[in-house]
Each structure stands twice: as structure tokens, then as C-alpha cells.
N, C-alpha and C positions, 0 to 999 in steps of 0.2 A: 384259734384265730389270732394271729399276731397283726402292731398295732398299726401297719398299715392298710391293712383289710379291713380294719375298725374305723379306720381316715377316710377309706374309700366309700365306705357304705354309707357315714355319717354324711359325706360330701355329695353322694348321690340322692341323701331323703330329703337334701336343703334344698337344692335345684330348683330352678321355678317347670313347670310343665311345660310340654310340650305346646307350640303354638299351631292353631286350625289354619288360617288366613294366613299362611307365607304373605301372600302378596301385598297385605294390609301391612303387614309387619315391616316390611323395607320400606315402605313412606314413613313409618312411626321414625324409624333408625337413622333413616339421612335427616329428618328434623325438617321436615318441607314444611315453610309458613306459609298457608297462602287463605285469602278467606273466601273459601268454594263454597262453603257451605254455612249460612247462620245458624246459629244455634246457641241453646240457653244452658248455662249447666247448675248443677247446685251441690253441696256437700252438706251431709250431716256426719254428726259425731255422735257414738251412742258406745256409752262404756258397757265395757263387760265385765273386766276384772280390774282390778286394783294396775295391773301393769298392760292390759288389751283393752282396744279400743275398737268397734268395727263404725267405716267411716263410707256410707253410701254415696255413688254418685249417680246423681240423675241427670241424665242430658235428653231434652227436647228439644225437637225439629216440626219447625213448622209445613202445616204440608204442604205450602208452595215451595218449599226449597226441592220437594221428594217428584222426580218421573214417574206419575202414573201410567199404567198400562189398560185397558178395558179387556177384558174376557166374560164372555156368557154373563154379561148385563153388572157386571164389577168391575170397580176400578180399583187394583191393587199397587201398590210399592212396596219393594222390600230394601233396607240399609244394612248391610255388613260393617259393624261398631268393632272398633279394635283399639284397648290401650292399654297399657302398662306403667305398673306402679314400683319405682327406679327408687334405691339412695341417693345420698348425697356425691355418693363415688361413683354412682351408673350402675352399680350391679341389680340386676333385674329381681323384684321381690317377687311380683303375682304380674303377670298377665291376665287380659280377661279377654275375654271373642262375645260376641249376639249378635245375632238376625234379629232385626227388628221388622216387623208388616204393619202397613195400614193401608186397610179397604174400608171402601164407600159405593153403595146403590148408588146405580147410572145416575137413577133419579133424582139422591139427594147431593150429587157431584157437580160442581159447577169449575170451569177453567177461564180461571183469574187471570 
């Protein structure tokens, strides 16, 4: 193996993956500001090693901001969550994608 096949391989394990949501991803990328949607977010930091750090982020939405739908006595919404975690230079380190759901009985559903 010579040592550009060695560049090539190393440069393909670093890559960030593959992204689910195309369509999520080109509003991340033109950088559209706009406030459509409230929402709370939060960060922890929780060391692991001496040089890694894993740093959770939670975002919550409240369910007025979410379009319910009613089906067979449920009211369901689902949000397709998409963001990426950038250097300082823009090169892309991790992506993340989730479906988030939230249902509620007809019953205990009220429209605020």
C-alpha cells in the first residue's frame, strides 16, 4: 500500500457521515435566521478522558409551537431535528438527524 492510498483511507475514516434529511441540511447551510419556531435549548459537558469531552444538547419545544394532527382518538406531531457540529474553519465534525413525536389522548388535548 503506498502512501497515498494510506492519505486516502485516513481522509475517508475522518469524514463526517453521511447526512438522512438533504432537505434539512440546505437551511442549516445558507444559515436562514428566522424565529419560526421557539425553543429552549441546553448544554452539558461531561468529561470522559483527560483530552474528550462528550457535550449533550437538549432542545425543547413546546407543544404549541408543534401542528397536531388527530387520528383514531390521538393527536400526534412529529419534528425532523437537524444540526451540525462545525470548527472554527467550517469543516464539518458530526452531524446529527432525529424524529422527534409527541401524542396526546383526544381527551387530555385541549387547542390553545
Amino acid at each position: 500500500m503506498n502512501e497515498f492510498n494510506r492519505l486516502e483511507q485516513f481522509a475517508k475514516v475522518q469524514q463526517a457521515p453521511a447526512v438522512k434529511f438533504k432537505d434539512l441540511e440546505a437551511l442549516v447551510t445558507s444559515r436562514i435566521v428566522r424565529d419560526q419556531l421557539h425553543f429552549a435549548w441546553r448544554t452539558d459537558f461531561l468529561k470522559v478522558t483527560n483530552d474528550t469531552v462528550l457535550v449533550p444538547v437538549t432542545i425543547q419545544v413546546p407543544n404549541g409551537q408543534l401542528s397536531f394532527q388527530s387520528k383514531d382518538g390521538v393527536h400526534s406531531a412529529t419534528m425532523n431535528v437537524f444540526g451540525r457540529v462545525s470548527t472554527l474553519t467550517g469543516r464539518v465534525v458530526q452531524p446529527s438527524k432525529n424524529q422527534s413525536a409527541a401524542t396526546s389522548p383526544t381527551l387530555c388535548f385541549s387547542s390553545r
